[in-house]
N, C-alpha and C positions, 0 to 999 in steps of 0.2 A: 730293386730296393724292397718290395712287397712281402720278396721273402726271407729279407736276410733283417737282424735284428739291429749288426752291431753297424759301424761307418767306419770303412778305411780311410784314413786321410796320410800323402805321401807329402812331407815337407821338405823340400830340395832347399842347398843353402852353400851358394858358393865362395863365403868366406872364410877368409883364414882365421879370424881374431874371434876372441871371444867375449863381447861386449854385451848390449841390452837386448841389442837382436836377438841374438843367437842364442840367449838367455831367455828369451820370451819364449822361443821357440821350444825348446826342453820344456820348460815352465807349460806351455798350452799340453804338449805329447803328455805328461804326466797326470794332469788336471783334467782332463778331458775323460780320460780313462774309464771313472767313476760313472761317465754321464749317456755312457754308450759307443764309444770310439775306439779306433785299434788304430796307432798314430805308428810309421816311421820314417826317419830320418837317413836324406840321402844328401851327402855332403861333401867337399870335397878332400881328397886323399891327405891325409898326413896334420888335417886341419885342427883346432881347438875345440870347435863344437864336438867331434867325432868323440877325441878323448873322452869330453866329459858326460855324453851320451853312453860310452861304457861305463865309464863312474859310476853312472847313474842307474845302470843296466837297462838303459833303453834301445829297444830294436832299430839297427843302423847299418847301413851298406856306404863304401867310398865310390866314389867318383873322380875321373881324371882331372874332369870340365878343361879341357886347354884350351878350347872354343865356346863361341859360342851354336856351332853345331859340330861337337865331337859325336864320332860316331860310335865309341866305346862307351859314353855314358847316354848316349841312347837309348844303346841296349843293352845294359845294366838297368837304364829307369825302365822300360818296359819290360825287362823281367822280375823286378820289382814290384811294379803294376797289378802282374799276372798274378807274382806267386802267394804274395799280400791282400789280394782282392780288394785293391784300393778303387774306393770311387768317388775321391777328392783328392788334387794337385796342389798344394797352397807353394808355390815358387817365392823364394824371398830374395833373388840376390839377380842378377843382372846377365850372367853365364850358365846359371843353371836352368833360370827360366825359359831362356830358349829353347834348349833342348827337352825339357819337361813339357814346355807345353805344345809341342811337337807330338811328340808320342802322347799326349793322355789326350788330343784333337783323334789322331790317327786311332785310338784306342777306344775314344769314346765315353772317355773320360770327363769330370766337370775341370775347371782349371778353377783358380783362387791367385791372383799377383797380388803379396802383400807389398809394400812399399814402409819403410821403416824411418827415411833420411828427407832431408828435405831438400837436396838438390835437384834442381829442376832438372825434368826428361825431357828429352832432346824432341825439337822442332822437326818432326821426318817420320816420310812414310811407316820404317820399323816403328817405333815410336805407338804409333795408330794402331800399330798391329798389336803388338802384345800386349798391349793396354786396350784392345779391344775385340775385334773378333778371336786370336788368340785367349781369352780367359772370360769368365763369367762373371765374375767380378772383382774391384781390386776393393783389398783392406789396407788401408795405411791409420797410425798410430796419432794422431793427430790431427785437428781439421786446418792447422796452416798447411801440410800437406797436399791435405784434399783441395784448398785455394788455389793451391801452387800447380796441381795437375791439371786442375779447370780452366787453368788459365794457357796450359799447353794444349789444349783442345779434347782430353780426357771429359766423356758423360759425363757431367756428376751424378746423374740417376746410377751409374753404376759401383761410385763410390762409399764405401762405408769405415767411418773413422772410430775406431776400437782401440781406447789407449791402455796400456797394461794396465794388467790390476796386479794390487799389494794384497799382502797376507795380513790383514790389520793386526788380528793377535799374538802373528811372529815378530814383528818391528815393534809393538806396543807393549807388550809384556816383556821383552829380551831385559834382562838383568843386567845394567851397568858395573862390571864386577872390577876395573880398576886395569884390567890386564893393560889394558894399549900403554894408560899412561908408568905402569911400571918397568914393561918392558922397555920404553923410552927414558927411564931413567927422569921422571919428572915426580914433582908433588903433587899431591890429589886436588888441590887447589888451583894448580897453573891451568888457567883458558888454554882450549885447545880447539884449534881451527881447520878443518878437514873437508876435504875433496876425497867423493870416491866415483871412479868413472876408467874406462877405459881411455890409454892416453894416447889420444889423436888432435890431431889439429884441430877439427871442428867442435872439440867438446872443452876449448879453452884455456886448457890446462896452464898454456902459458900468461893466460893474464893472472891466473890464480896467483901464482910462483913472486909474479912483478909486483902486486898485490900483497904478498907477504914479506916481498926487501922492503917494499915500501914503508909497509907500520913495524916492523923491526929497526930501521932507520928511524921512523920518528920516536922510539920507546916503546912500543906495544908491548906486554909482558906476553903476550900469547906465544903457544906453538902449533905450528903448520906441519898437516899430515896431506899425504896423496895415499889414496888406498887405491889400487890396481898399477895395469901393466899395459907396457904397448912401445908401438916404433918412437913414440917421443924422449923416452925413460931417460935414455942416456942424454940426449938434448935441455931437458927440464933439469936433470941433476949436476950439469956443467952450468947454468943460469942459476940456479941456488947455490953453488958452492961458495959464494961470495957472502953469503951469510952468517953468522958466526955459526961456530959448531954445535949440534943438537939443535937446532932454530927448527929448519924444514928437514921433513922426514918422506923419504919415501918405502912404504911395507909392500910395495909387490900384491900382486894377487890374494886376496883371504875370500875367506868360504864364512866366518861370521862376521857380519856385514850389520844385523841388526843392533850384536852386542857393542862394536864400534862406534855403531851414530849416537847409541843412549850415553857415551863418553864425548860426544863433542857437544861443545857450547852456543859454533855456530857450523853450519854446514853451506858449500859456497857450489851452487852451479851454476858456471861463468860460462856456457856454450856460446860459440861462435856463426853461428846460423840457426837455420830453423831446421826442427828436427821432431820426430816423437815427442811427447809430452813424458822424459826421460824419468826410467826406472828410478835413480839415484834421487832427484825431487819427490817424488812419491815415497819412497819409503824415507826419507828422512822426514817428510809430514807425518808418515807412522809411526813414525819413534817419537816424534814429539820433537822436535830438533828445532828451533828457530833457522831461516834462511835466508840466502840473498844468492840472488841470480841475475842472469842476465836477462833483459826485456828483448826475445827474442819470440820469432813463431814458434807455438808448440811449446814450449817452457812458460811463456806468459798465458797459455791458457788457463794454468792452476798458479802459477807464481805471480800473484796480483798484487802491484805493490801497495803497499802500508796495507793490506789486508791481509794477506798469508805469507807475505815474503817483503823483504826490501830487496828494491828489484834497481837496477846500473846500465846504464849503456850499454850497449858491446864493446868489447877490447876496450874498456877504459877503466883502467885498472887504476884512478886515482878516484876513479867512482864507488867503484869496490872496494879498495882498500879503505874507503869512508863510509862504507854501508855496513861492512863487518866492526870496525871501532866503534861505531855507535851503536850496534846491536850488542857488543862487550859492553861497552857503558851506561847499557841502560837495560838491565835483566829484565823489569818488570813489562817494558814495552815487547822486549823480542820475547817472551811467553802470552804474552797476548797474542800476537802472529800465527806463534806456534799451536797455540789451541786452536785460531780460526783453520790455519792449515788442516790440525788431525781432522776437527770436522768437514771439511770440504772432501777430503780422500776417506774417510768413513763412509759418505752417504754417495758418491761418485764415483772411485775409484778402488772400490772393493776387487779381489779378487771374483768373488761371483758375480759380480754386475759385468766384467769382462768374460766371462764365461758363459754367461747367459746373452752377452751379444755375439759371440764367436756362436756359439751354437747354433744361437737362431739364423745368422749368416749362413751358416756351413747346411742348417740343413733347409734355406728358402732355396739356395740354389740347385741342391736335390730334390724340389718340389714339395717338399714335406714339411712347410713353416712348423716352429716349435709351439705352443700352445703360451698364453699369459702375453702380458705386457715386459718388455724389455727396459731399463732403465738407461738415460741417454747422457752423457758428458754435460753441465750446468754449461750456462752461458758466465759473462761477469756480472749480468746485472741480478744474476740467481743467488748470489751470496753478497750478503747484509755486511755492512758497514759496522760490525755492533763496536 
């Protein structure tokens, strides 16, 4: 380390889909760069991160991963290793990790296990290991996470909870230019009600969907958008076909994401467990969005209700469907929310306060803590009632 300037850091990533994770993940390789780091991505064969790691023209090699001790991506990640002069592992996915921190143990390598989701890890011996002497320390996205591993017998001395950061002046200045609702064939006036998330089970999509027959049944004049893709698509669009035509919309995957939220009136993230303190909340506080979510770990960290969010049940989608009708009913209140929200993710959830906690993580475990004070995720009782 003494003599080299830059920080190799190798991020292995054994899924298929491409949601917040795997979005964070590109988002860190990129951002990092500026600050002294040489980031690549090793992922698996044929996967969605990979694509758009070329997209992006970030440095990337595939992986078989069909185990979790393949011996092909072994040694693929230790030629990697070598040929990258990486001297951080960061493992994000459950298959890869094995094998990664395998070879950068054997290499001599530091290890990093982020953790992204909030399913609890399994009661057993493996379990200990890779969550402990296997890696140097884990990063997860939220401190119900971090509860949830301590409560599986993971150190907490070894845990540190690092939620993504937003670009404040890409969500906050993006221009409202009318596209969404033209191309939907709507007036510039019609309330427009929008989920954007990758669509899996755990991220709720389907209370959204029940949620939206719901106030279409009782008169809501609103329309309901889903922005992303995933194994539910077809399932979610067989459960709204029941509502008159043009009602719920789904637009597939898009890349402008800020200029959509500065078009919806309200923004809904109805997750189904605990999880990260989820990209799609944060930047819809950036844009200035009013929201309702679900009161779950990790989501209710920043979505505090009647403070930044009107916040529902889980799966109770006649909670939600009455937390979004009254936030339509009452502008002046859901812009109140909405300002306390942009300030909560201004002063918390910047992009560089993320940055400046990865960094300082990445380089305490190379012994070479970063200089200054670091800025730390607010508690609820840190943000005023105003």
């Amino acid at each position: 380390m003494a003599t080299r300037h830059r920080i190799g850091i190798l991020h292995t990533e054994s899924s298929r889909n491409l949601g917040g994770q795997e979005l964070r993940i590109l988002l860190e390789m990129e951002m990092l760069t500026s600050r002294g780091y040489d980031s690549v991505l090793a992922a698996r064969e044929g996967s969605a991160i990979l694509d758009e790691a070329e997209h992006r023209s970030l440095p990337s090699c595939s992986l078989p991963l069909r185990s979790e001790f393949d011996p092909a991506s072994i040694v693929r990640i230790a030629r990697t290793i070598r040929s990258h002069k990486i001297d951080i592992v960061n493992a994000h996915g459950s298959k890869d990790a094995w094998n990664a921190a395998i070879v950068a143990r054997a290499l001599g390598r530091k290890v990093v296990r982020s953790r992204h989701i909030g399913n609890p890890i399994r009661r057993n011996p493996l379990s200990r290991l890779i969550y402990g002497p296997l890696c140097d320390r884990v990063m997860v996205t939220s401190r119900a996470i971090a509860r949830g591993m301590v409560e599986r017998g993971v150190d907490p001395r070894r845990i540190e909870s690092i939620p993504t950061g937003v670009d404040i002046a890409k969500f906050s200045n993006a221009a409202a230019s009318g596209e969404l609702r033209r191309s939907l064939g709507l007036a510039a006036h019609t309330p427009l009600v929008g989920m954007v998330s990758i669509l899996r089970g755990d991220k709720g999509p389907q209370f959204f969907v029940r949620a939206a027959l719901r106030l279409i049944t009782q008169g809501c004049m609103a329309t309901f958008v889903i922005v992303g893709d995933g194994d539910m698509r077809d399932r979610l669009t067989g459960m709204a076909s029941s509502a008159p035509p043009q009602r719920i919309h789904f637009t597939g995957y898009r890349r402008d994401i800020p200029q959509l939220l500065k078009e919806f009136d309200v923004s809904v993230v109805p997750s189904k467990s605990t999880e990260g303190i989820p990209q799609a909340l944060l930047q819809a506080f950036a844009a200035g969005v009013p929201v309702v979510a679900a009161d779950v770990g990790g989501v209710n960290e920043a979505a505090i209700n009647n403070l930044t969010a009107r916040c529902f049940p889980v799966g109770d989608e006649v909670a939600l469907a009455g937390a979004i009708d009254e936030l339509l009913a009452n502008p002046s209140s859901a812009r109140t929310l909405a300002d306390r929200a942009f300030d909560l993710v201004a002063r918390h959830y910047s992009l560089p306060v993320m940055l400046d906690r990865i960094d300082a993580l990445y380089r305490s475990v190379l012994g070479a803590p970063a200089p200054g004070a670091v800025a730390s995720a607010p508690s609820r009782d840190a943000i005023p009632p105003s």
